[in-house]
Structure formats: structure tokens, C-alpha cells
C-alpha positions in Angstrom: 181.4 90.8 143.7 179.7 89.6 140.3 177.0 92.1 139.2 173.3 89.5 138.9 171.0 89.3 135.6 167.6 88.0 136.6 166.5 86.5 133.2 162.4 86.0 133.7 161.2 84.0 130.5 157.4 84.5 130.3 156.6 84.5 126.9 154.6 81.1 126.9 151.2 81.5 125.5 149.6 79.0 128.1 146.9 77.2 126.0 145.7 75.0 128.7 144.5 78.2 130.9 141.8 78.5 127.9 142.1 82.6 129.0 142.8 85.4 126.5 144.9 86.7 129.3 148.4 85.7 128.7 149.6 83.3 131.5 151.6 85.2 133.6 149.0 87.9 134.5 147.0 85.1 136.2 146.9 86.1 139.9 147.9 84.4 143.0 147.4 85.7 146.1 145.8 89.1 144.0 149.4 89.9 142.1 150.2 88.4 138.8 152.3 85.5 138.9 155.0 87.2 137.1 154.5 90.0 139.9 155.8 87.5 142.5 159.1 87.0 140.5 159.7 90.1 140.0 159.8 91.2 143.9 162.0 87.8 144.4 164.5 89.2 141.9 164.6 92.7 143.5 164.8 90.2 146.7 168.2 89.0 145.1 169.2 92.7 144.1 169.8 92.1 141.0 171.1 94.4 139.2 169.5 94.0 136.3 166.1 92.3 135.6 165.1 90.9 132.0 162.2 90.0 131.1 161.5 87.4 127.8 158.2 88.2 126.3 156.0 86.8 123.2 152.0 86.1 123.3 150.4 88.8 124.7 153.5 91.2 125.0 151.8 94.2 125.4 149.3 93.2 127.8 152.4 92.0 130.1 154.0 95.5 128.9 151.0 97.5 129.8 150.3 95.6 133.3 154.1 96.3 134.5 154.4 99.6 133.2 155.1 101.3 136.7 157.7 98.6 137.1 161.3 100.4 137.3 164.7 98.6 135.9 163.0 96.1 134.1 164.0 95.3 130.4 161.4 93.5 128.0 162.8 91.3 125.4 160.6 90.4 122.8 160.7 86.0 122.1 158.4 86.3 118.0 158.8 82.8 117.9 158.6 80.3 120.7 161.3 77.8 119.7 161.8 76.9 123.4 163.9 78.3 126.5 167.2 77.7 125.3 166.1 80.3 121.9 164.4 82.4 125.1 167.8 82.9 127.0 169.4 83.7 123.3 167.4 87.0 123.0 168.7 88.6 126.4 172.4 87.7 125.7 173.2 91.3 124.1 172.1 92.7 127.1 174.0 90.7 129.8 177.7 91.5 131.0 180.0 88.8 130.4 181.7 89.6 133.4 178.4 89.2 135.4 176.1 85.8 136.6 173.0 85.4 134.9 170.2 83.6 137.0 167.3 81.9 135.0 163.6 82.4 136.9 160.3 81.4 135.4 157.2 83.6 134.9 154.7 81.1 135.7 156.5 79.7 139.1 155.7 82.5 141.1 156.5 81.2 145.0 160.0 80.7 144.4 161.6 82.3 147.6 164.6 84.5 147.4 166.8 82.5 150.5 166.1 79.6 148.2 167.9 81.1 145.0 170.9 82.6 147.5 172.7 79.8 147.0 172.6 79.1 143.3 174.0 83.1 142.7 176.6 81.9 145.6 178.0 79.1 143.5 177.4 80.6 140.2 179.7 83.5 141.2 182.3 80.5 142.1 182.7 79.4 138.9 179.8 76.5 139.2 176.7 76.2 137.4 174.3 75.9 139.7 171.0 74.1 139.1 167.4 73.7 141.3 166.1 70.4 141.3 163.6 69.0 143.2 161.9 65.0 144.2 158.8 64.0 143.2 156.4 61.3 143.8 155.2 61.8 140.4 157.9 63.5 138.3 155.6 62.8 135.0 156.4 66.1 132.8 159.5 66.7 134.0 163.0 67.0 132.8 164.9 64.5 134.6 168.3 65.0 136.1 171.0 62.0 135.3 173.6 61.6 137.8 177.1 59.1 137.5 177.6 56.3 139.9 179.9 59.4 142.2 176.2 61.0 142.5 177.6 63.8 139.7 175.0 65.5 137.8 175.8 64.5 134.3 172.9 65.7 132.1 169.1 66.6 132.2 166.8 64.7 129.9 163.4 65.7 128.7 160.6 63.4 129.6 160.0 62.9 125.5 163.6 62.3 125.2 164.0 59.6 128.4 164.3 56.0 127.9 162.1 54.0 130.1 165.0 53.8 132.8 165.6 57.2 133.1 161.8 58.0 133.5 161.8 56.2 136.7 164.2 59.0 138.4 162.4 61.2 140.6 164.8 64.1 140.9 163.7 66.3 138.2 164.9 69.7 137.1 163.0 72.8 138.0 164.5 75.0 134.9 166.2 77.2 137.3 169.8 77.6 136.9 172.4 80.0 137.7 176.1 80.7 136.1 178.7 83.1 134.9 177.2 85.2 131.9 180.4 84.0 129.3 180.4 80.5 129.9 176.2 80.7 129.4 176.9 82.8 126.2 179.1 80.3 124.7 177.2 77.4 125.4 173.6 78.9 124.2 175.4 79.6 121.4 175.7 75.6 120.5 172.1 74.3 121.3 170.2 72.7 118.7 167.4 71.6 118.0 167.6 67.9 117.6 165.0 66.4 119.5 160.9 65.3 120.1 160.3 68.2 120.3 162.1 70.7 117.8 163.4 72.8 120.6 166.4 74.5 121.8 166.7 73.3 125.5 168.4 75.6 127.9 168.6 72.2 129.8 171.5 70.9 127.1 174.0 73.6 128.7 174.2 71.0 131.4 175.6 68.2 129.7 178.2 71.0 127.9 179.4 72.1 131.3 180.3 68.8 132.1 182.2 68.3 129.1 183.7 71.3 129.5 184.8 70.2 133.0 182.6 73.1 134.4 181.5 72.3 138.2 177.7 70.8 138.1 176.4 71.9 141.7 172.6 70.4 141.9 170.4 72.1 145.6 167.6 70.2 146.1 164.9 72.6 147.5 162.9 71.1 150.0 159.7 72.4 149.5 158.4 71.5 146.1 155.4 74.1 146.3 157.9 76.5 145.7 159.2 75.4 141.8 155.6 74.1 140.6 154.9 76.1 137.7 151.2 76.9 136.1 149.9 75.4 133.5 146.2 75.2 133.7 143.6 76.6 136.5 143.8 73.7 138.4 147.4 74.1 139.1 146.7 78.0 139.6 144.1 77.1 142.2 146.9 74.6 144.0 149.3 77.0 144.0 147.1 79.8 145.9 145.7 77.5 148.1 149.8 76.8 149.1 150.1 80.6 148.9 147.7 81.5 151.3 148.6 79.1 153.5 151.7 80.6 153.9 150.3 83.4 154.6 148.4 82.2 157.3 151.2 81.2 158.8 153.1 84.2 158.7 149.8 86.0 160.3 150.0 83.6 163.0 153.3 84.0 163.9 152.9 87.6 164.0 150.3 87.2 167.1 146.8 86.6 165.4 145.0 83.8 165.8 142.9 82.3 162.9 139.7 80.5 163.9 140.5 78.6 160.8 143.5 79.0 158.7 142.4 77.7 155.8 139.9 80.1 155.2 141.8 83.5 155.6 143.3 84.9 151.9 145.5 87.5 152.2 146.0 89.2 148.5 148.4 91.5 149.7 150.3 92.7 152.7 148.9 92.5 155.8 150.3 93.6 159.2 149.4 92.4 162.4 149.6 93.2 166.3 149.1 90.8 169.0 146.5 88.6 170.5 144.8 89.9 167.3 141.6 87.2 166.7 140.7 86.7 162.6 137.2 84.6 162.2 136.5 82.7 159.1 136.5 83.5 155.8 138.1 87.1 155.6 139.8 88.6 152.9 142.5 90.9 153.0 143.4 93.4 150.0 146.3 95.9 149.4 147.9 96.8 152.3 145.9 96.3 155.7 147.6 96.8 159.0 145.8 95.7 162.2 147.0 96.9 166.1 146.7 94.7 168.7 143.5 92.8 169.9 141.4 93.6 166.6 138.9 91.4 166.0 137.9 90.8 163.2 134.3 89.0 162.5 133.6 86.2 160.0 132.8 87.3 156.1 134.8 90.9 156.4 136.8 92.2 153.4 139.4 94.9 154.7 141.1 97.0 151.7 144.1 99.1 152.5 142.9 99.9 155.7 144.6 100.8 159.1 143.2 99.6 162.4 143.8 100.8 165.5 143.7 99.0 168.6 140.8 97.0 170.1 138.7 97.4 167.1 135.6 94.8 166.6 134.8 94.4 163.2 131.7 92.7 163.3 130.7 90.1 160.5 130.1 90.8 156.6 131.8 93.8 156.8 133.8 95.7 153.9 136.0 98.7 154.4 138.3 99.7 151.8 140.5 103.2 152.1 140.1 103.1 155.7 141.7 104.5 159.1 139.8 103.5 162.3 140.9 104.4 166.0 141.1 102.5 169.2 138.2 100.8 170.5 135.8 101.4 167.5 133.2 99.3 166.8 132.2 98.2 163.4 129.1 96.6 161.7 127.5 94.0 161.0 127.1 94.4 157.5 128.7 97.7 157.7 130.2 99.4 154.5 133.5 101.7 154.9 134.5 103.5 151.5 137.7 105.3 151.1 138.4 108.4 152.5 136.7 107.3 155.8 138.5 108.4 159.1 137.0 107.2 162.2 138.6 108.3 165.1 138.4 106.3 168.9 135.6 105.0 170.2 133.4 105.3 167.3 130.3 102.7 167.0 129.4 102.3 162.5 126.2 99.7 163.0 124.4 97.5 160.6 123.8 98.7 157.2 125.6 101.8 157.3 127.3 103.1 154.7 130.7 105.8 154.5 132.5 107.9 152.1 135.2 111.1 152.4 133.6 111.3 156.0 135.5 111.8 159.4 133.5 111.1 162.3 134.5 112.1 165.5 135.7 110.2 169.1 133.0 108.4 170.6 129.9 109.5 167.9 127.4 106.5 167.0 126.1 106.1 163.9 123.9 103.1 164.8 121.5 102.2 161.9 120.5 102.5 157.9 122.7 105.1 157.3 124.8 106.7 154.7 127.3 109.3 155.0 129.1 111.4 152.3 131.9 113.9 152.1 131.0 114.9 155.9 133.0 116.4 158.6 131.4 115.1 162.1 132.4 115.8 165.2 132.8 114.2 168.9 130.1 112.6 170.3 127.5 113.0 167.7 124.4 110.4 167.8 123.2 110.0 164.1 120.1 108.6 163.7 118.5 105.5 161.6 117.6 106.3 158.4 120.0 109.4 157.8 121.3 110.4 154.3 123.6 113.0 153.5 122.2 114.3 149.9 125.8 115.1 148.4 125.6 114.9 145.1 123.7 117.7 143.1 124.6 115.4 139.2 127.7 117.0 138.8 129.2 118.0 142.4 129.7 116.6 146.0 128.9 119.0 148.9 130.0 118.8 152.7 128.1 118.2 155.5 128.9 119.6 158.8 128.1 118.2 162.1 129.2 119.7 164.9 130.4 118.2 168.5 127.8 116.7 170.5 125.1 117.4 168.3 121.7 114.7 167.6 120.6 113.7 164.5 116.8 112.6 165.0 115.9 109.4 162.2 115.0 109.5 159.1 117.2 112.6 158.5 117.7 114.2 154.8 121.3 116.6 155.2 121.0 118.4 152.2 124.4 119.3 151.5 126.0 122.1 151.6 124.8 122.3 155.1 126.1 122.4 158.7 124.5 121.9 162.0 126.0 123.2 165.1 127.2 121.8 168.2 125.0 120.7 170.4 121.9 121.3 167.9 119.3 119.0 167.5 117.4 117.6 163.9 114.1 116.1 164.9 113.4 112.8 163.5 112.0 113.0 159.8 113.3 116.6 158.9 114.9 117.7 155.9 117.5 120.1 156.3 118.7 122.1 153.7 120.0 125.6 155.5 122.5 125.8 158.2 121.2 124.9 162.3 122.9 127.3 164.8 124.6 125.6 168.4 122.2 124.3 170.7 119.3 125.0 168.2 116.4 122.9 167.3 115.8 122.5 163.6 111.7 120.4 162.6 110.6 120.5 159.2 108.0 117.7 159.7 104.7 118.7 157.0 101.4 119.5 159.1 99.5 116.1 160.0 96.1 115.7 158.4 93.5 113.4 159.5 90.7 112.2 157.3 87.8 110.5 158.7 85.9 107.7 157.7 88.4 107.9 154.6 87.4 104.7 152.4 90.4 103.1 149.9 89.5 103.1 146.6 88.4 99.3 145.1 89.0 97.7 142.2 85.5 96.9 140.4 85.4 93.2 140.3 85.4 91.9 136.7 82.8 90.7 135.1 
């Protein structure tokens, strides 16, 4: 079979985004759009992946530099995408097919481009085109009276007749690597706008007697490109609704699925209940029957089954057993490993700490770089003083010991199992097992104390 060259062109400079950012680092869905074609190409297994670059190179360069197997071609001048192609051609095999993708149209799916390789391979060039209700700005494709794709004609370029076709070229195209060569190699520029059009190799196939094979993709979501934010926010608002879908066919149910975004990859078990307005992150994998309150943010985080998350939650970094309970307004940093059963309350807070099965941390708390065991009850108000200004220290807590409120750990400390702090203490030296540790100051009563007053002004 006929090695694949993914040729990305993404050196547009995207004035109407008014960004420094150069276009294709625009997220959608939390990736960069040129992200998304990137994993559809390794989707295709290409062999190779090309990348056309020009405003804001190096950004794009410095963004994907973890990327592996990519090649960057540099585009100085933007003289349009048939000039784009021109600059990869020294790198492509002529005994290979070259498929032409988009940085800026990022939801193109893989199963969707399968075909174009397929016919590309057969000696075809294969094109994408898509119907429009409103094909204003598009390339249109011309077809004979047989229904034979003859050429593509630039909107600038159409006579008034031929702006009134709807099925309009999406730019993507697939076809042997020689045949492409030759033809880029006769483009000019001779037209509204002063461009070499990859769009031209068309009409050159078909004089060449070269097999025109046209798919029509069905959903047009998947070739809109970005051009300003309001197309951006469109096409995440398409994105995440696909999402949602995937998610519920996975087993969760979404109390609304139009306000769940997933900006990553998220996982799901069954009968798995996701409230409004949560936002996923990195990788997040849920077990079965989570649930998952309204206003949560969960960020590479692994939940264990019959979790509660209760509402405005975040927990980034996390792992949480079966049958925890989490929150309200609970904060989960990473490093955090809570194991089964474990109850994090409102306003608590969690860093490097692993808390034990079945301990409670119930109230106004925070916990960092601690080591706490089973069945611990931590009190409101308790702070683990870690940090010295230039260190973190560990905090010890041993199995089934109680944490009285309003507790200072000064760290490094460790209290034993089964020990007791009584509320309001400040513990800076180690508590033996089963011992009670007070450091409450001596109460002092004053009578008949009077406030000082203010002396009224004059």
C-alpha cells in the first residue's frame, strides 16, 4: 500500500481573530486547533506529517515541540495554498499520496478522510465538499450535465450563476504525490486575488483525464474552518456537544448536555449522573455511579466508584476511592490520594496528602504534604503549617486518631494512633499513641474590665 503525507497548511496569520496568538493555537475543546489535526492525521497513520508554517512560526514551533514525526515547513510569504503545498513537495515521495488538511478546521474526523486516502491510492483525486444553505465565501464546485466534477471556482472568481451552487469545496483533497507535484508546478496566479490556488489542480486533472471523485461529508460542522471568535465559539459549542454525546453513550447521564465541556479525555462508568455546568480537564476517569454536583471542575483526576462530588468543587491531580464523599466547595490539589470511604467537607482544602479509609475531614480545613491514616476525625479549623519559606514538612497522623478544632500541625510532626489534640492546640513536637496532647494558654478573667473610648470630638 501507498505510504500517506498529511500536508497541515497553518501558516495563515488570521487577522480577524484580532489575537497576537497566531490562529491555530486558538483552543477548542482546551487543545489548539491545530492539535485536533494533528491526532486525526496520526488517526490516518500517516506516515509522515508536514506542517506549513508562516505568522507566528515559532510560537506554533515552540507549542508542538513535544510533538514527534512532525516536519515544519516554513510558508515567508503567503501567496495562497497552492504556493503552501509548493514548499512541502521536496519532502514528499512521489511514489506516495499526499492528503491536504487545514490547521484551522480542527473537527475533521479521521473515518471521514478514509475514503479520500482510499481513492487517492486508486489513481483518483479525491476531493471533500460539502452543501450549504449559505455557501457565501466559498469555493464552489462546477459539475457537467453527467454530475462530473469539472472545476472549483473561487467565490471572487464566480459569475453570478455559479454563485448560486451550494456544494462548495472544503479545501481538502487527497491524490498521488507525482501527479500533485506536476500539477502545483503549473498554477498561477491569474486571478482576484493574486493567488496560487491549490483548487486549480482540479480543473488540470480533468484535462489530464485524471478521475475527479467528489464525498460529500454529511455533517458540515466537521469542515467549518475559523476565522474569527465567533466561529471559534460555534465550533466548540459543536465540539462539546459531541462530547456530550459520547459521555452519554458511555453510561452517564447529563442533567443538561449543553452545559458539560469536556477539554480533554474523559472516561466514564455506568449509571454515572453529571449536574450542570462541569468542566472536565486532562484526563479524568469516573467509575460507575459517580456523581458529580453542579459547578465542579475535575483535572486529571481518577474516581472510584460511588463517589459524591458535591457542588462547586475543584480537584485537580486527584485519586479518590469508592464511596467518598466530596465538598461542597471543597478544593483537591494534586498529589491528593483519598482512599474509600473518605468524607472532604465544605471549604477544605488538600495538597501531597493521603488520607486514610473512612477518615472525615469535615470543615475549614487545609491539609499539606500529610500522611493520615484510617479513621481519623480532623477537626474544623485545622492547618497543617508546612512550609518554613523555603521547605515543606510532613505531617503524620496516625490510625484512628482525633484532631480537636482549630488545630495548628506544625510540621515536621506526627501524632500517634489513637491520640487525641484538644481543640485550639498548637502542636509542634511529636504526640505518642493513645496520648492526649493541650497546649490551650491559661484563661484570664478581668473584672469590671471597661473598653477604651474614643473622646468625642469637639
Amino acid at each position: 500500500m501507498q505510504q500517506l503525507a498529511v500536508v497541515i497548511l497553518a501558516a495563515g496569520k488570521g487577522k480577524r481573530m484580532a489575537s497576537d496568538w497566531p490562529k491555530v493555537l486558538h483552543p477548542v475543546g482546551g487543545r489548539p486547533l491545530l492539535a485536533h489535526v494533528l491526532a486525526t492525521a496520526s488517526e490516518l497513520e500517516a506516515q509522515t506529517r508536514l506542517v506549513v508554517y508562516g505568522h507566528g512560526g515559532e510560537a506554533v514551533r515552540t507549542t508542538f515541540a513535544g510533538e514527534t514525526g512532525v516536519q515544519w515547513v516554513e510558508q515567508a510569504e503567503q501567496l495562497g495554498t497552492g504556493h503552501a503545498v509548493a514548499q512541502t513537495l521536496p519532502l514528499l515521495d512521489d511514489a506516495g499520496v499526499a492528503l491536504v488538511l487545514y490547521g484551522d478546521v480542527p473537527l475533521i474526523r479521521a473515518e471521514t478522510l478514509q475514503p479520500l486516502v482510499a481513492a487517492a491510492q486508486q489513481g483518483s483525486l479525491a476531493l471533500l465538499t460539502v452543501e450549504l444553505a449559505d455557501p457565501s465565501g466559498y469555493g464552489r464546485i462546477v459539475r457537467d450535465e453527467q454530475g462530473r466534477v469539472r472545476r472549483i471556482v473561487e467565490e471572487k472568481d464566480a459569475t453570478a450563476e455559479e454563485r448560486r451552487l451550494r456544494e462548495v469545496n472544503t479545501g481538502i483533497l487527497a491524490v498521488a504525490t507525482a501527479k500533485l507535484r506536476g500539477w502545483v508546478a503549473e498554477l498561477d496566479n491569474r486571478n482576484a486575488q493574486g493567488e496560487y490556488y491549490l483548487t486549480d489542480v482540479v480543473a488540470l486533472a480533468v484535462r489530464d483525464r485524471v478521475t475527479v471523485e467528489a464525498f460529500t461529508v454529511a455533517e458540515p460542522e466537521q469542515v467549518l474552518g475559523v476565522n474569527d471568535r465567533q466561529q471559534l465559539a460555534e465550533l466548540e459549542r459543536f465540539y462539546q456537544r459531541r462530547q456530550a454525546e459520547q459521555l452519554m453513550r458511555e453510561g452517564a447521564t447529563l442533567m443538561d448536555p449543553a452545559r458539560v465541556d469536556v477539554r480533554g479525555t474523559v472516561t466514564t462508568g455506568k449509571d454515572v449522573v453529571i449536574d450542570v455546568n462541569v468542566v472536565f480537564e486532562g484526563t479524568v476517569r469516573l467509575g460507575d455511579r459517580v456523581r458529580i454536583g453542579p459547578f465542579c471542575v475535575l483535572r486529571d483526576a481518577v474516581v472510584g466508584d460511588d463517589v459524591e462530588i458535591l457542588s462547586h468543587c475543584r480537584i485537580e491531580g486527584t485519586e479518590i476511592g469508592a464511596c467518598a464523599q466530596i465538598g461542597p466547595f471543597a478544593r483537591l490539589r494534586p498529589g491528593s490520594l483519598l482512599a474509600a470511604g473518605v468524607h472532604i467537607g465544605n471549604f477544605v482544602e488538600t495538597k501531597q496528602t493521603r488520607i486514610g479509609v473512612g477518615s472525615k475531614v469535615n470543615h475549614l480545613t487545609y491539609l499539606g504534604d500529610a500522611e493520615i491514616g484510617a479513621e481519623v476525625n480532623v477537626g474544623a479549623g485545622t492547618i497543617t503549617c508546612n512550609y518554613d519559606g523555603a521547605d515543606q514538612h510532613q505531617t503524620v497522623i496516625g490510625d484512628g486518631a482525633f484532631i480537636g478544632s482549630n488545630t495548628s500541625l506544625v510540621a515536621p510532626v506526627r501524632i500517634g494512633k489513637g491520640a487525641t489534640v484538644g481543640a485550639g492546640s498548637s502542636v509542634s513536637r511529636d504526640v505518642p499513641d493513645g496520648g492526649l496532647c493541650l497546649t490551650r494558654a491559661p484563661r484570664k478573667d478581668v473584672a469590671n474590665w471597661r473598653r477604651p473610648v474614643k473622646p468625642k470630638k469637639g
